[in-house]
C-alpha positions in Angstrom: 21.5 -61.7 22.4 18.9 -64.1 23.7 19.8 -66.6 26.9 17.1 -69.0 27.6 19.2 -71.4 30.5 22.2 -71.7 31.7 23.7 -74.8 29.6 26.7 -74.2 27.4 24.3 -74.3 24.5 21.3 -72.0 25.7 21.9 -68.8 24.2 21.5 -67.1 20.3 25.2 -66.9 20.1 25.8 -70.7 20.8 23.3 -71.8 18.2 24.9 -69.3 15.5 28.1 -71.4 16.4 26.4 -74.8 16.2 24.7 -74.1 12.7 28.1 -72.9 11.8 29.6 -76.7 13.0 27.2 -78.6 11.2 27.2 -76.5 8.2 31.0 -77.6 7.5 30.3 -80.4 8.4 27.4 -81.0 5.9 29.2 -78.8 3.5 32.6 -81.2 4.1 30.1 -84.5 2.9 28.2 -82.6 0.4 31.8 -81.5 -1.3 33.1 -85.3 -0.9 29.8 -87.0 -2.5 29.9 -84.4 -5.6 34.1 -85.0 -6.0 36.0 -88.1 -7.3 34.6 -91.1 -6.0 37.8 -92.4 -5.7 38.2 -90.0 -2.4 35.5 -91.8 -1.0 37.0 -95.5 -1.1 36.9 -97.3 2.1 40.9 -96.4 2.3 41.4 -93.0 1.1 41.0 -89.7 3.5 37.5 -88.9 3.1 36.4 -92.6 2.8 37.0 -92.1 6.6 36.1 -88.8 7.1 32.7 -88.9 5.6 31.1 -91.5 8.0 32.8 -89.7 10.5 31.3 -86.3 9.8 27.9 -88.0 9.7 28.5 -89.6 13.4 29.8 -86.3 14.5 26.3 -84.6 13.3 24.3 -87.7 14.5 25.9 -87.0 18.1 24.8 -83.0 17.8 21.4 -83.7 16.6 20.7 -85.8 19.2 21.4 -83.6 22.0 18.2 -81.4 20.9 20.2 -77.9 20.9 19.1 -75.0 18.7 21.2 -74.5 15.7 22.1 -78.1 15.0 20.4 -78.0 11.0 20.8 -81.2 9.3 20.1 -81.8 5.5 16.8 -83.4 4.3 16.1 -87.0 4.6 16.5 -87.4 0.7 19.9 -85.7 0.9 21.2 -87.9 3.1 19.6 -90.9 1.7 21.2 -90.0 -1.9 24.9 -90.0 0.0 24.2 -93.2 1.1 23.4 -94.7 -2.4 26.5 -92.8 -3.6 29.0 -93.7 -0.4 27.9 -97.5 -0.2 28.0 -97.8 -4.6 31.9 -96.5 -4.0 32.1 -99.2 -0.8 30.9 -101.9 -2.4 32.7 -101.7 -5.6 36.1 -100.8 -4.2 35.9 -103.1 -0.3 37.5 -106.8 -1.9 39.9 -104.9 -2.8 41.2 -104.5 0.0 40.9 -108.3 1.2 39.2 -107.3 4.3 38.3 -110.2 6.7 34.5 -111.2 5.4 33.4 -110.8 9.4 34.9 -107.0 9.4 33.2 -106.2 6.1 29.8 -106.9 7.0 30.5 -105.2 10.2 31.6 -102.3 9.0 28.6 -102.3 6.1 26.6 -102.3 8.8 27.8 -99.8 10.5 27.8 -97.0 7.5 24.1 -98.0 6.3 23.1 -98.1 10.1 25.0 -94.3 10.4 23.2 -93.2 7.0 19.6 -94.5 8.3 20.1 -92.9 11.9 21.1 -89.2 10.2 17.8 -89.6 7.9 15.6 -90.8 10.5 16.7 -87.7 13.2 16.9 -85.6 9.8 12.9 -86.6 9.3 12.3 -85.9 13.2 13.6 -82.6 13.4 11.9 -81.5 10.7 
């Protein structure tokens, strides 16, 4: 087993667990954006979970620890074109307040674009 510091996350066997993390994470997303895209309207479990997992990887990426693998640029960017197609279509229904929905579209394009741009850096 390889220690290069003393950090929680400086040593082989803490990178094994982090590519672990991420990979269900990416492999929760990857699952969601191939399934019904009804699961992935702005009100249905992983409608939420999805940008979620995405922030959650964001957050690990940008620490710079060994073992954090994130999916190519053009993987992510092809979830976004899929997530935000299911957003659009499906938001008015809801009768969100027009402020809140151009926050929140903000918000998931900005979370998509920060995952493919650290995606692109790491690589």
């Amino acid at each position: 087993m390889g220690t290069w510091g003393a950090g929680n996350f400086d040593s082989d066997t803490a990178a094994d667990h982090l590519a672990a993390l991420t990979d269900r994470l990416v492999t929760e997303v990857t699952e969601a954006m191939a399934g019904d895209p009804v699961e992935l309207e702005p009100d249905e479990y992983r409608g939420v979970t999805v940008p979620c997992n995405l922030e959650l990887l964001l957050v690990l990426a940008r620490q710079g620890w060994v073992g954090v693998i994130l999916p190519p640029p053009e993987v992510i960017r092809a979830w976004q074109q899929t997530f935000l197609a299911v957003w659009e279509r499906t938001i008015d229904g809801l009768e969100p307040d027009p402020a809140y929905k151009d926050e929140r579209r903000a918000v998931l394009d900005g979370t998509f674009e920060q995952l493919a741009a650290a995606s692109a850096a790491a690589k």
